[in-house]
C-alpha positions as CSV (number, residue, x, y, z in Angstrom):
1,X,-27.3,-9.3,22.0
2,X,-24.9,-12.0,19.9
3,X,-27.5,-11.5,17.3
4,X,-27.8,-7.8,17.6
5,X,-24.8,-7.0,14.5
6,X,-26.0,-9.0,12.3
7,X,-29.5,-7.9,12.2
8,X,-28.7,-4.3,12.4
9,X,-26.7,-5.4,9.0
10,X,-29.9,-7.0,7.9
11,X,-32.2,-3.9,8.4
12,X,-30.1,-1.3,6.9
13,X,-28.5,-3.4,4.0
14,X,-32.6,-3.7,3.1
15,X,-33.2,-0.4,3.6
16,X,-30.3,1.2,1.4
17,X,-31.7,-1.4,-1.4
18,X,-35.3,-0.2,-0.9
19,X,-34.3,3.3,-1.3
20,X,-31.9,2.8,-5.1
21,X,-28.6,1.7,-3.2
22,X,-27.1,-1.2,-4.8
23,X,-24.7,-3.4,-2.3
24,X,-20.7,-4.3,-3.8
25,X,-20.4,-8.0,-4.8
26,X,-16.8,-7.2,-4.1
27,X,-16.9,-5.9,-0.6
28,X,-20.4,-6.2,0.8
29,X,-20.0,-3.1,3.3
30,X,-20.2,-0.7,0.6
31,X,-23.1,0.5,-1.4
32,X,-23.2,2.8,-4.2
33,X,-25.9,5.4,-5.7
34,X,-26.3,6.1,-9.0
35,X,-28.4,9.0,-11.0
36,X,-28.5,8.2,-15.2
37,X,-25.7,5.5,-14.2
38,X,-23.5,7.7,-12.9
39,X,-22.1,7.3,-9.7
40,X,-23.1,9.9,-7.7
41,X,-22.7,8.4,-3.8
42,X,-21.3,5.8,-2.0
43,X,-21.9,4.5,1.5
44,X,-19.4,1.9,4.1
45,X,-20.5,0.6,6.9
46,X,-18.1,-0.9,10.0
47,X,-20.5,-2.5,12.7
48,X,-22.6,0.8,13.5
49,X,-20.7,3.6,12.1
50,X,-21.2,4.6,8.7
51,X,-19.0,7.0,6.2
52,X,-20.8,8.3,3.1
53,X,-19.7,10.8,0.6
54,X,-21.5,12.4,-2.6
55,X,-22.5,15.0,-4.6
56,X,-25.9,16.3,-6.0
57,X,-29.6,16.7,-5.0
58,X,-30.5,13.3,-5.6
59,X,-27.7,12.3,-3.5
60,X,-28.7,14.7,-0.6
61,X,-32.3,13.5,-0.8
62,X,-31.4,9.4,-0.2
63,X,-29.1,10.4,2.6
64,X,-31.5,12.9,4.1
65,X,-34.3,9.6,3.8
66,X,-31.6,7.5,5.5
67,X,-31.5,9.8,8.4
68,X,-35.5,9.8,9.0
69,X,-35.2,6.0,9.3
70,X,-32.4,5.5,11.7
71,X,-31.8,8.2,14.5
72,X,-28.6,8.6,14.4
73,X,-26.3,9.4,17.0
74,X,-24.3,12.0,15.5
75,X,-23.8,13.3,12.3
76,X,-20.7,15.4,11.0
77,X,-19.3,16.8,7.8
78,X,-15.8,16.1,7.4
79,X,-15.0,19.7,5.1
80,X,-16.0,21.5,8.4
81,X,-14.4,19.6,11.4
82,X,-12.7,16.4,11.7
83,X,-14.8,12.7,11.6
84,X,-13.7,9.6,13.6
85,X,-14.3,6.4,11.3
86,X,-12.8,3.2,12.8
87,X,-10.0,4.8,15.0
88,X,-9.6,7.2,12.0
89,X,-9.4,11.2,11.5
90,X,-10.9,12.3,8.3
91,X,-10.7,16.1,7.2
92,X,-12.1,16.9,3.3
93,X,-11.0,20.0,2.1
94,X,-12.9,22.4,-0.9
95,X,-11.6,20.5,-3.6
96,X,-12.7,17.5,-2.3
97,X,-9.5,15.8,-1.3
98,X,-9.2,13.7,2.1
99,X,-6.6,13.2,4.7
100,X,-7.0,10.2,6.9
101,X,-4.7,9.4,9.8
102,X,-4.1,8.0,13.1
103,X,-2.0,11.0,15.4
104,X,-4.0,10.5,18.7
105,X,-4.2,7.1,18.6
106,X,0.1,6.9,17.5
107,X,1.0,8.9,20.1
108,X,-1.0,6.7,22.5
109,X,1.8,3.8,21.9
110,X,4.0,3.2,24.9
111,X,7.5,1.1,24.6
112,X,7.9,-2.0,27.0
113,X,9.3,-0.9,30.1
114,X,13.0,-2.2,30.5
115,X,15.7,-1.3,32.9
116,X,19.2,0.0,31.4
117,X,21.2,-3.0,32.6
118,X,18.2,-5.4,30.9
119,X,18.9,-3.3,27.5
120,X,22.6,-4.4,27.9
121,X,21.6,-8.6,27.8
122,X,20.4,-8.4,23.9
123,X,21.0,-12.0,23.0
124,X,19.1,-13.5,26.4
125,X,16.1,-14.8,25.7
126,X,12.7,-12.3,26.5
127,X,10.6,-13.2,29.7
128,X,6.8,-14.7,29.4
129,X,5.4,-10.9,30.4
130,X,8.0,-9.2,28.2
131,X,6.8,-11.3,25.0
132,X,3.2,-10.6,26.3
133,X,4.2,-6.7,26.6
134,X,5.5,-6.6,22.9
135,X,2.6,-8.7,21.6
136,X,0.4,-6.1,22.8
137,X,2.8,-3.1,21.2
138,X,3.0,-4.8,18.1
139,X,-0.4,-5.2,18.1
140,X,-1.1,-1.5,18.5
141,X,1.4,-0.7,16.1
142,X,-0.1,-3.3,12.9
143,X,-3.3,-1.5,13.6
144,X,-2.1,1.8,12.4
145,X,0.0,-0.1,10.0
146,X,-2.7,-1.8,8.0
147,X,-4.9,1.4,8.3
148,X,-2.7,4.5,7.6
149,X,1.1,3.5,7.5
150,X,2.0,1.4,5.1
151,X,5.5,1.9,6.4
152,X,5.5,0.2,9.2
153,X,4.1,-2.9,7.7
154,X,7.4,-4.8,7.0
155,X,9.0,-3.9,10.3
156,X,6.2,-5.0,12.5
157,X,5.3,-8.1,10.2
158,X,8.8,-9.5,10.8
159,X,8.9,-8.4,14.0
160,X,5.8,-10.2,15.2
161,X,7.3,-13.2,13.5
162,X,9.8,-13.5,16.2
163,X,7.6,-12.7,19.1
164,X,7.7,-15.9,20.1
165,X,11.2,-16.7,20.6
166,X,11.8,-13.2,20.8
167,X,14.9,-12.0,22.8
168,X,16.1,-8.7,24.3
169,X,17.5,-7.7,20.7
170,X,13.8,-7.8,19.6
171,X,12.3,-5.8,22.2
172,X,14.7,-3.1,22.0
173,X,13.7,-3.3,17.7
174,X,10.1,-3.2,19.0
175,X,10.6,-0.3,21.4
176,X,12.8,1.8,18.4
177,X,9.8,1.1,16.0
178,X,7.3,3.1,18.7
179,X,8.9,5.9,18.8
180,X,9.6,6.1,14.7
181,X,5.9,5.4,14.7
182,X,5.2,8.3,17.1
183,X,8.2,10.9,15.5
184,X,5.7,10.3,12.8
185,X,2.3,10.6,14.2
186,X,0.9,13.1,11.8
187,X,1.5,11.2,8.9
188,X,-1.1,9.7,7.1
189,X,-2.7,8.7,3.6
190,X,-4.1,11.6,1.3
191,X,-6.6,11.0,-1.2
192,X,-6.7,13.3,-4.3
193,X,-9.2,14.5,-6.8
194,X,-6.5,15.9,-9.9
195,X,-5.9,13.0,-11.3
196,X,-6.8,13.2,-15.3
197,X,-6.2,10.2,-16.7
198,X,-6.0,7.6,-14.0
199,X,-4.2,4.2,-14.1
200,X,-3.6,1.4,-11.3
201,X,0.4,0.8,-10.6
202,X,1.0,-1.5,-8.4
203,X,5.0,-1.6,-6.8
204,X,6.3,-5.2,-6.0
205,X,9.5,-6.3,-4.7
206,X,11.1,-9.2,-2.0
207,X,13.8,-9.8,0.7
208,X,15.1,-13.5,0.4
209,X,15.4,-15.0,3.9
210,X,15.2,-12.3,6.0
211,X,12.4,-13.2,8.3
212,X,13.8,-15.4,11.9
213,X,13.0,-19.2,10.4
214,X,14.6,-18.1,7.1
215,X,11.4,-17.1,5.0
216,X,11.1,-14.2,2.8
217,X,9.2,-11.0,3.0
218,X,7.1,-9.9,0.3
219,X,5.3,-6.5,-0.2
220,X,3.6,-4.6,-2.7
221,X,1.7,-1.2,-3.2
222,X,-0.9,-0.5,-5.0
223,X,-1.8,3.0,-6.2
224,X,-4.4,5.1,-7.8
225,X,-2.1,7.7,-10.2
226,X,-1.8,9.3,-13.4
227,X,-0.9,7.7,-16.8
228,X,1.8,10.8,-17.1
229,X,3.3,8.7,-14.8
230,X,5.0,6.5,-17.1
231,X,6.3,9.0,-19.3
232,X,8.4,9.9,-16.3
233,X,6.2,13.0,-14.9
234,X,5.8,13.8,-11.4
235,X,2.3,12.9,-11.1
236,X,-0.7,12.8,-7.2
237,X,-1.8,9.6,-6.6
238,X,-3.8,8.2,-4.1
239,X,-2.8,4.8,-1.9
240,X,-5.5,2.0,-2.6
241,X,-4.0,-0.8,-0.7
242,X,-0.8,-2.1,0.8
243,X,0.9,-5.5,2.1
244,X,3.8,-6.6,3.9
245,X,3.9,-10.7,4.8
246,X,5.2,-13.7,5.0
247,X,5.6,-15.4,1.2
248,X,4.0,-19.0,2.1
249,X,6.8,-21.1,0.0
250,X,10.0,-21.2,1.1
251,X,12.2,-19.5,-1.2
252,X,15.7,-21.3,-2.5
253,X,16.8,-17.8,-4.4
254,X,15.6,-14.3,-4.4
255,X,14.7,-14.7,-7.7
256,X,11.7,-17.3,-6.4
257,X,10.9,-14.8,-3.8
258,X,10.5,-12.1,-6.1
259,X,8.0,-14.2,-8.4
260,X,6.0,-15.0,-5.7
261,X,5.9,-11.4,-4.5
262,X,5.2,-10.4,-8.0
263,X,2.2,-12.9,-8.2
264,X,0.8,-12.1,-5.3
265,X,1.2,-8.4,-6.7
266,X,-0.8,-8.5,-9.3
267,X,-3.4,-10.5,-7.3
268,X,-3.5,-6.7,-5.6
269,X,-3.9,-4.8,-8.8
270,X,-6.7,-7.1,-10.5
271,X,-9.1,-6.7,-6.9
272,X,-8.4,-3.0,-7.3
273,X,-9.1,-2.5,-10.5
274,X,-12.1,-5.2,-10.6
275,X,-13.7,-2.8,-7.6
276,X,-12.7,0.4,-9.1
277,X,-14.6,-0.8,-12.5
278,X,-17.7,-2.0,-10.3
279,X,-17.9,1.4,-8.7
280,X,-18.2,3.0,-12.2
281,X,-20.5,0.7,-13.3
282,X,-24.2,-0.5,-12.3
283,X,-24.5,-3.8,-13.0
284,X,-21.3,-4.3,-11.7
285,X,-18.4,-6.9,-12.7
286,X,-19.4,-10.1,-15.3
287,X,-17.5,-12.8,-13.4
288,X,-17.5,-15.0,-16.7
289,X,-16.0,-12.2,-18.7
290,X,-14.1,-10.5,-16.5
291,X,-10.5,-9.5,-17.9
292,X,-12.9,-7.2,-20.7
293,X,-13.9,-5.6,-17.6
294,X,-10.6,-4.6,-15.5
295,X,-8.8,-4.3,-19.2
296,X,-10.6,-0.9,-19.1
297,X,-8.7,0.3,-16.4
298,X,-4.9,0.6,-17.4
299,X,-2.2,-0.7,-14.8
300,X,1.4,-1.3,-14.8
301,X,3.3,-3.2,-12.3
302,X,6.8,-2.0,-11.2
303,X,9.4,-4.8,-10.2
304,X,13.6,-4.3,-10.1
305,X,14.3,-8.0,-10.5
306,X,15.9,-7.8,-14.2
307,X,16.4,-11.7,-14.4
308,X,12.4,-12.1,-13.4
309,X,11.3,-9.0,-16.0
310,X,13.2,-10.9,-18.9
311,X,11.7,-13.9,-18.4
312,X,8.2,-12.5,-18.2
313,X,9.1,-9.9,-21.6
314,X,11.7,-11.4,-22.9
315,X,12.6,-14.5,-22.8
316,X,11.1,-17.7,-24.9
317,X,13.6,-20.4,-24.8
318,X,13.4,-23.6,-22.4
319,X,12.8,-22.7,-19.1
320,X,12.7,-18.8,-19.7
321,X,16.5,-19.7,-18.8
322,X,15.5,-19.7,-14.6
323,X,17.9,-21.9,-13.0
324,X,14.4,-23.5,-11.1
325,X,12.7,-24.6,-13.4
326,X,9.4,-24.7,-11.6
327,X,9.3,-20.9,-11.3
328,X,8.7,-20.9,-14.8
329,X,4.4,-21.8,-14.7
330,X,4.1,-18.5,-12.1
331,X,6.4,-16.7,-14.8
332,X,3.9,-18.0,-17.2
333,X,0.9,-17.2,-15.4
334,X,2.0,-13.2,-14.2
335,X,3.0,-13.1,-18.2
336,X,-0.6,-14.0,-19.1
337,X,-2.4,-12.2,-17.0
338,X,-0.4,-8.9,-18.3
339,X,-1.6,-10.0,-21.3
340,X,-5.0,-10.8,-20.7
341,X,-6.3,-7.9,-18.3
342,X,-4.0,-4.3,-20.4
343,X,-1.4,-4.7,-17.8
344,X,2.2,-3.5,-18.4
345,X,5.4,-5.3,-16.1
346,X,8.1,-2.4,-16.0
347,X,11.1,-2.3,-14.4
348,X,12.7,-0.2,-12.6
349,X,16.2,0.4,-10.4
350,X,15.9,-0.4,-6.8
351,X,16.3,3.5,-5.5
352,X,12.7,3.7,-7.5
353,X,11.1,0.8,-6.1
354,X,8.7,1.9,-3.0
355,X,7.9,-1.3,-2.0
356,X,11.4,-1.8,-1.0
357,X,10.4,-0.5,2.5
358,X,7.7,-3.2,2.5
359,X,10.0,-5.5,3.1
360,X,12.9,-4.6,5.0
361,X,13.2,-3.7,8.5
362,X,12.9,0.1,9.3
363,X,13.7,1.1,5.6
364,X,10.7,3.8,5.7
365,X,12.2,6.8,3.5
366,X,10.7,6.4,0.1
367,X,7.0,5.6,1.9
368,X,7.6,8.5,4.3
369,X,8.9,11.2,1.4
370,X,5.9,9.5,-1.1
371,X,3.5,10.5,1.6
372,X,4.4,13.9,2.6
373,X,5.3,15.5,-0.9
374,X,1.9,14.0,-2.5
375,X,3.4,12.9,-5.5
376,X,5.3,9.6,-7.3
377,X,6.9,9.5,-10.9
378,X,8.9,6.7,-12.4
379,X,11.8,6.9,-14.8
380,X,12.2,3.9,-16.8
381,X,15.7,3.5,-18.1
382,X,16.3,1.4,-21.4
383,X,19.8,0.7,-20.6
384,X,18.5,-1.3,-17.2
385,X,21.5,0.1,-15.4
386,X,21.4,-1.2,-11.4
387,X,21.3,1.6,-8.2
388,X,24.3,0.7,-7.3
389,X,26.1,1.1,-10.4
390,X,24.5,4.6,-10.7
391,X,25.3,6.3,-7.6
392,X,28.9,4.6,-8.0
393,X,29.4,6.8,-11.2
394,X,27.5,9.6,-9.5
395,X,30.5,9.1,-6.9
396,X,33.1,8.5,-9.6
397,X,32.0,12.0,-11.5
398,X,32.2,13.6,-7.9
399,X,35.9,12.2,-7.5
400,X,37.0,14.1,-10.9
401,X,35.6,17.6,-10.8
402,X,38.6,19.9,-10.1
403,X,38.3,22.6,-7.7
404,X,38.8,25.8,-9.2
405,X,41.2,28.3,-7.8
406,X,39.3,31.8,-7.8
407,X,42.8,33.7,-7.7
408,X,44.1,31.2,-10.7
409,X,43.4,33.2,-14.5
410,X,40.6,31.2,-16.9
411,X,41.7,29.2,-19.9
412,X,41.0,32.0,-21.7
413,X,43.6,34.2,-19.8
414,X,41.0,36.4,-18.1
């Protein structure tokens, strides 16, 4: 039985090869099908559940040969009723575009059970079986979070951090970020098929010291768009990957959290792009040439640190001019691999940035407002003017508009 996995592995990843699948370097539970080198299916495997999707003849005929070799249990089309992969509901509709989310299994989330006069002791410390109980939540909670909410990442991340000198404080956080998570149950990830010209942007951005032993939380968010895009144009895009953790170093400034964030970042963005180009090819990636390959896929990564984009950009004198001076190789090295793999650092201001609620506790509205309205666009200002400066002259305009009087006459006397 301990063996039983692994060989099933064995027997189908030989016959998926037998039959003109050809197994991902990059993530070995996918295969892919091509007819004249074009991709034409693709096929992912989780223990024994499997998830393929395809168009054409020849693709109908190697699933159909798939089916005569393994009696499966059940088989189900996800453009006429609703498919259960790994705890997930998939729907297609006629255009070909997916929905995947997690509703029956969010609304099956429970908060830790605690009396009213236990709510009032937040700074005592949390009992054995109350840390157990919100070990258990949280773990419920990252599952959806790593699988179809991207916001709630941050918020259970730092949260589990804490678990285990958590005190009242955090279980009352843990019980408020159940029922956010179930007041959103419906919400999920949406994958699209309008994109024209498509591009990889990755979002990147850090909180200094905001975790409970003083580390810094970094996220990013990686997604599959439009090159309009850039040119400001409200664009569909579809989410390719997400993370919210712990930054390993400990960080003396924001400005060193944000360059690790923005390392690891682009980390994100080269894996996509390196799979994305493997998909659309054969043969697959060259790993001793390839930047040639991902360079075919455009990308741009969106940060708001100013004093980290001049450095990478701008910047060529001693240093880059960062007061630690041993950010300056990781400046180097995200600056070289823009160069190296048609990659594009742009910055925006911090209302823009989406991976924002990646890293801050309960901050969930741009995620939440990406999701449901389907679409993203970026407006790049040249005069690099901050959020808060903005709404502050938003505010100031507010302050002088005059009232008009409808009984008072017009400047023109009318």
């Amino acid at each position: 039985m301990l063996n039983a996995p692994r060989r099933w592995m064995d027997k189908l990843a030989k016959e998926l090869e037998n039959t003109g699948w050809i197994r991902s370097k990059l993530e070995p539970c996918v295969w892919r099908l091509y007819q004249h080198n074009i991709l034409c299916g693709i096929v992912g495997v989780h223990v024994d559940d499997i998830v393929c999707s395809g168009h054409g003849d020849f693709y109908d005929e190697k699933v159909q040969a798939l089916r005569q070799i393994f009696p499966f249990g059940s088989w189900k089309s996800a453009q006429r009723e609703k498919v259960i992969f790994c705890g997930a509901e998939l729907n297609q509709n006629p255009r070909g575009e997916i929905t995947m989310n997690q509703e029956r299994f969010a609304l099956g989330l429970n908060e830790i059970p605690m009396s009213r006069e236990r709510k009032q002791e937040t700074e005592n410390e949390a009992t054995e079986e109350e840390k157990k109980l919100m070990k258990g939540l949280l773990g419920g909670v990252a599952w959806r979070a790593n699988q179809t909410a991207p916001w709630l990442s941050a918020s259970t991340s730092i949260l589990q951090g804490c678990n285990h000198q958590a005190k009242v404080k955090d279980l009352l956080d843990a019980n408020k970020l159940c029922r956010m998570q179930r007041a959103q149950a419906e919400v999920g990830l949406h994958f699209t098929s309008e994109i024209q010209e498509p591009m990889v942007v990755t979002f990147t951005d850090a909180s200094h010291a905001n975790r409970a032993d003083g580390s810094s939380q970094g996220g990013s968010l990686t997604i599959f768009t439009d090159s309009r895009i850039l040119k400001g144009e409200q664009t569909p895009f579809s989410i390719l990957s997400w993370h919210s953790r712990k930054l390993k170093r400990i960080s003396r400034s924001s400005t060193c959290a944000e360059v690790q964030a923005c390392a690891n970042a682009h980390d994100d963005a080269e894996f996509a792009r390196q799979l994305l180009f493997e998909f659309e090819n054969p043969q697959g990636i060259n790993h001793h040439n390839s930047d040639s390959c991902v360079s075919t896929i455009p990308a741009a990564v969106i940060c708001d640190a100013k004093n980290m984009y001049d450095a990478v950009t701008r910047i060529v004198s001693s240093g880059l001019q960062l007061e630690e001076k041993r950010l300056s190789l990781e400046v180097l090295s995200i600056k070289e691999r823009c160069e190296n793999t048609n990659s594009v650092l742009r910055w925006v201001d911090s209302d823009q940035q989406m991976a924002d609620d990646l890293t801050k506790m309960f901050s969930v509205d741009r995620i939440l407002l990406m999701l449901k309205h389907r679409v993203c666009s970026i407006v790049f200002d040249s005069t690099f003017t901050s959020a808060k400066k903005k709404r502050q002259e938003r505010r100031d305009q507010m302050k002088t508009i005059t009232p008009w009087d409808g009984d008072a006459k017009s400047p023109d006397g009318s």
